[in-house]
C-alpha positions as CSV (number, residue, x, y, z in Angstrom):
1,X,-174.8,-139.3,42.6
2,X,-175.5,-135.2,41.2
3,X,-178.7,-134.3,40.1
4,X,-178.6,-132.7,37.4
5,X,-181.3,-129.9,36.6
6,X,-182.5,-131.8,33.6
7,X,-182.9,-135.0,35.4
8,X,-184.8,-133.0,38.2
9,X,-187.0,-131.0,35.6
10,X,-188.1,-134.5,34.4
11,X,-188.8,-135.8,37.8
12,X,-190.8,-133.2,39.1
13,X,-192.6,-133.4,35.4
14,X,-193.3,-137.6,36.0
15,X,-194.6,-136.5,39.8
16,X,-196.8,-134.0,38.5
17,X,-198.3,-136.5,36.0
18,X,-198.6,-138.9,38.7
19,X,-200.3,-136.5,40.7
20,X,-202.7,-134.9,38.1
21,X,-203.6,-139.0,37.0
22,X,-204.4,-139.7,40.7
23,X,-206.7,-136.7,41.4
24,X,-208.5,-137.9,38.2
25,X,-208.5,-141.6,39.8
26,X,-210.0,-140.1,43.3
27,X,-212.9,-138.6,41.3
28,X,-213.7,-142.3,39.9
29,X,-214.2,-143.4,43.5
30,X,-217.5,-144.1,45.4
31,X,-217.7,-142.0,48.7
32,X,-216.3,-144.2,51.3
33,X,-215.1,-146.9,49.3
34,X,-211.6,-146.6,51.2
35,X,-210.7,-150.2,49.4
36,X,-210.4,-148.9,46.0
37,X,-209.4,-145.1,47.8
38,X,-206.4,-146.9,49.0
39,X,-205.7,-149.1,45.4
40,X,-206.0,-145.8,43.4
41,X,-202.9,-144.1,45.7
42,X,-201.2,-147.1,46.0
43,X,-201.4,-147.6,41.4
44,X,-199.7,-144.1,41.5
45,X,-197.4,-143.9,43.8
46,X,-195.7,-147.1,42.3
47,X,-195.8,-145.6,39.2
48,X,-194.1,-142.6,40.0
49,X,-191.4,-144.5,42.1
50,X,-190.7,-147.2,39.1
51,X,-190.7,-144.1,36.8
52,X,-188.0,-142.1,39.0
53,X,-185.6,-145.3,39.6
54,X,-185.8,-146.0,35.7
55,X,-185.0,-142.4,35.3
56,X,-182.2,-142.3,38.1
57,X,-180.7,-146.1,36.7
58,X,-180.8,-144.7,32.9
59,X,-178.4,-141.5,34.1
60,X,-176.0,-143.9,36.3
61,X,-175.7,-145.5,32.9
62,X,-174.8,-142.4,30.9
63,X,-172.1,-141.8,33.2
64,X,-170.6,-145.1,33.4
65,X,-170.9,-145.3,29.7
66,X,-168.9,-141.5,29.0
67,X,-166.4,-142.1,31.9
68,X,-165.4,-145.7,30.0
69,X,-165.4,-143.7,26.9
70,X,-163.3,-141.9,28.5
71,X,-161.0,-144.0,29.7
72,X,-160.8,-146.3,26.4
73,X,-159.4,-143.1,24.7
74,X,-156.5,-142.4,27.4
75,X,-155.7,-146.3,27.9
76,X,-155.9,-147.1,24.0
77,X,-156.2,-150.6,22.9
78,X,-154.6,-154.0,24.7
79,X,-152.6,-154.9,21.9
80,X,-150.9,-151.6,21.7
81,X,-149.0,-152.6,24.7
């Protein structure tokens, strides 16, 4: 699959949320508390990855959906044959 700019303008945008939201989350935590260190990177970083494969999955879509578009137009309707 092409990545279009637009879809990678968003992405980066979504990582540097992520990113921004986790150094915010590291300020929280107690010095040496690696536990909750660890949970904080771990909230994030599944974040951004559900965020980027809803992102990728709703583009997929699009395409499908204009290249059957597409198609219905040059086929034309079953009971036409």
């Amino acid at each position: 699959m092409e990545t279009t700019e637009e879809m990678k303008s968003a992405l980066l945008r979504k990582a540097e949320t992520c990113i921004e939201n986790l150094v915010l989350s590291l300020q929280k935590v107690d010095e040496g508390d690696l536990q909750e260190l660890e949970q904080a990177i771990m909230v994030q970083v599944l974040e951004l990855g559900r965020s980027c494969l809803e992102k990728v999955l709703e583009e997929q879509g699009k395409q499908k959906e204009s290249a059957t578009a597409g198609i219905r137009e040059c086929v034309g309707t079953p009971s036409v044959w």
